[in-house]
Steps between C-alpha positions, in 0.01 A plus 500: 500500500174653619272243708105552485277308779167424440293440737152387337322578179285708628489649838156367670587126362717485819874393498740259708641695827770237535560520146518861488759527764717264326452770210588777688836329627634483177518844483261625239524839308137538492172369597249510243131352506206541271167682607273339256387499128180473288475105536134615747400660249389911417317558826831571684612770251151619435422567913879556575488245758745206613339146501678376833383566800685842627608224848657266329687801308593677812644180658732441174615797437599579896715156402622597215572889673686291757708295290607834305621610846717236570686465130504884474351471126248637309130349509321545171167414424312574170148503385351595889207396627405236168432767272793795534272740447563822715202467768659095571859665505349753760378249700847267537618829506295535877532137576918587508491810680213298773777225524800728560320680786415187666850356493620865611745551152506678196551474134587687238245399213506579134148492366449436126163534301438411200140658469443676134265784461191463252587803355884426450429213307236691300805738402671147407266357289467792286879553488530115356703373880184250561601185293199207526669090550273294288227429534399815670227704385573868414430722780351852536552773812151428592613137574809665672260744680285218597776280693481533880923404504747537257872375596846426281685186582810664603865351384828462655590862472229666682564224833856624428421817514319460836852307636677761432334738755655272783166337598473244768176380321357573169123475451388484175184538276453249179862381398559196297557177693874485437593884523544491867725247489696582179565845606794494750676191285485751208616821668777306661589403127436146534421297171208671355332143334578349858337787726179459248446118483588469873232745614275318321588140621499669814159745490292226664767329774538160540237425195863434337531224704414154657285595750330816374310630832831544676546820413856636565772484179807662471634627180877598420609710236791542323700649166387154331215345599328454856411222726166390694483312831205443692548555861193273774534138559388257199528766229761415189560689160496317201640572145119360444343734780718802419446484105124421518404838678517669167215389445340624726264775412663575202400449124860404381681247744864669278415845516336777808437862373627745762504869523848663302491126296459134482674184702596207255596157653549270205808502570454443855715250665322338845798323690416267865772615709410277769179365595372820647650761284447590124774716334381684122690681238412567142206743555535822256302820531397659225493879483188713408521780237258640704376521884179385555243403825181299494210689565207270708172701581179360619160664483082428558372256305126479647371408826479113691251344703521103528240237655563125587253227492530168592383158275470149586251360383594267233279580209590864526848453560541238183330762320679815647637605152146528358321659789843740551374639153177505508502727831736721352307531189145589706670714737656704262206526269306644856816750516434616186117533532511660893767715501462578117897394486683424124676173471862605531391721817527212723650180538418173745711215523425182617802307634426151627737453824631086427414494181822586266489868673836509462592412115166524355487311202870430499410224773568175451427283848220310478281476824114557589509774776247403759432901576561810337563856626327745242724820522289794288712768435289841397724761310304866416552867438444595895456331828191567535383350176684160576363473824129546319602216263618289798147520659350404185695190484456435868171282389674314242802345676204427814265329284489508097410122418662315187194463359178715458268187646698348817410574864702888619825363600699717794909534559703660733658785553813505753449877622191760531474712335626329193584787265874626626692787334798477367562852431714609214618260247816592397734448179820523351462728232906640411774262347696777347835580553631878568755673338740690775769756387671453800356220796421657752259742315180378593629368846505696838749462751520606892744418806346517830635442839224255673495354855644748774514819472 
């Protein structure tokens, strides 16, 4: 039996302390957390950045560093700082070493990245090892030239392969949700089906259960199946809660394409063994004729800069749809004629805050908003040239009247200057899968001795 505690489902959501403990007295073989994912979108993967604050971090990991302590296990975290890309591993990378000092200990840390060269994959493409997942667009190595961060979603065999060096704590780059958990299950020869479908009922913590914020789960595997039981007060798995989570962020509620293969859990079999605990056999795992790691790569896609007006009136706000347009339209016919700019060089977006700004036309409530937050959104080549178009619409979100005859009307604007930068906008522009001859080509992997010297 190999026993996995989880302590969150991602660390910077926070977890249970009483919870944990409970966790960490039933004698876990490992500790294993998530760092993040690409639910915030490209930004995180395009800068290299983490999206949680680097306090909040530092507080749960010196937990989580602690808790390894006392069980004497392994502490395994993939996908660093949101986006596993190298520069975020670096930096949880410091954040451990800062946190060992302080606490006067030391570590030994296995440090996995996943980053792939430009010109690698260039070698890739042309050699046919660059396979696109519909609907992706073919791509060329001047999109893979112009991608800030490139990283592989790395398996159960390269956190494995990490274990293996004797690490107290494994920091990795971009790994698939589930790998970090899977892997120690699987090298202990656990039921393959069972290490796979538990990892992912288990990726996100208690979301398997009653009372999803709680955080702390343990999962128990074994040769036939494996077991789930949420560990804080008030939180229950369900053959409901359990089965439902494979659905979660994932296109086929039976089936969840992994590195090496594919899980299958028709067969599945979701048993209560008492009203906390959730035992499941049945799960198969599928075998790969070939190894293969999803590429994600983000790159420049223009250059931000955003305004906000405020309407209340009710004439304007009762006609917001019509004036929305009909600033857009004179604004960007001045773009054109001022800055000499083609149509598809620029684009501005008018988003009206409490008015369906969340599902568009897909809205179906039925309410007169009393005020309405205009949000323009300018997107262009440069900086520079969406800041220019952000002063030219300055005038039109003050004061552009519905109608050529009435009386100058006048809004507000919540800050001064109005015209704020945004910076890069970034975008997703890989869904491609890699084909490796052996996995760990493509991945880099270091021990270091952090804390005291």
């Amino acid at each position: 039996m190999v026993k996995v505690l989880v302590p969150s489902g991602a660390l910077g959501l926070g977890y249970d302390p009483v919870a944990l403990k409970r966790g960490i007295a039933a004698n876990p073989d490992l500790i294993a957390i998530d760092g993040g994912s690409t639910d915030s979108g490209p930004f995180y993967l395009g800068e290299g950045v983490s999206k949680y604050a680097r306090a909040s971090t530092k507080k749960e990991w010196a937990g989580l560093i602690v808790a390894r302590q006392a069980a004497g296990v392994p502490l395994v975290i993939g996908t660093a700082g949101t986006c596993g890309a190298g520069r975020a591993v670096d930096w949880l990378v410091d954040i451990t070493d800062e946190i060992l000092r302080e606490t006067g200990t030391s570590a030994r840390v296995a440090v996995l990245k996943s980053d792939q060269s430009a010109r690698h994959l260039k070698a890739s493409l042309a050699q046919g090892h660059i396979t696109p997942l519909q609907p992706a667009p073919d791509i060329s190595e001047a999109l893979l030239d112009a991608c800030s961060n490139i990283v592989a979603l790395a398996g159960a065999e390269q956190i494995n392969a990490a274990l293996d060096t004797g690490a107290d704590i494994v920091i990795a780059g971009r790994t698939t949700d589930t790998a970090i958990i899977a892997a120690l299950p699987l090298a202990r020869g656990c039921h393959a089906g069972a290490a796979w479908h538990g990892a992912k009922i288990g990726e996100c913590g208690a979301l398997c259960a009653t009372n999803p914020q709680s955080g702390v789960i343990m999962l128990e595997f074994d040769a036939e199946g494996f077991t789930v039981t949420p560990l804080a007060d008030g939180a229950y798995a369900s053959p409901h809660t359990v089965s439902a989570h494979m659905l979660y962020e994932n296109s086929d509620p039976f089936l969840l394409y992994e590195p090496g293969g594919h899980l299958d859990v028709t067969d599945a079999r979701y048993t209560a063994l008492d009203e906390r605990r959730v035992r499941v056999e049945g799960s198969r795992w599928v075998p790969s004729d070939r190894y293969t790691v999803k590429l994600e790569g983000a790159r420049i896609a223009g250059y931000q800069t955003i305004l906000m007006a405020l309407i209340r009136d009710p004439r304007y706000v009762a006609a917001s749809d019509h004036w929305c347009a009909d600033v857009s339209e004179k604004c960007s016919q001045k773009v054109s004629d001022r800055l000499a700019l083609a149509p598809d060089a620029f684009h501005i977006e008018l988003r009206q805050i409490g008015k369906n700004a969340t599902l568009g036309a897909l809205e179906t409530a039925i309410g007169d908003p009393v005020e309405l937050g205009i949000l323009a959104i300018i997107t262009a080549d440069t900086q520079d040239i969406a800041v220019e178009i952000g002063k030219l619409l300055n005038p039109y979100l003050l004061h552009h009247p519905l109608t050529s005859g009435e009386e100058q009307p006048s809004f507000a604007f919540p800050f001064s200057p109005p015209e704020i930068d945004r910076g890069p906008l970034w975008e997703f522009c890989l869904n491609h899968v890699l084909t490796l001859q052996d996995p760990m080509d493509g991945f880099d992997l270091q021990v270091l001795e952090l804390g005291l010297d």
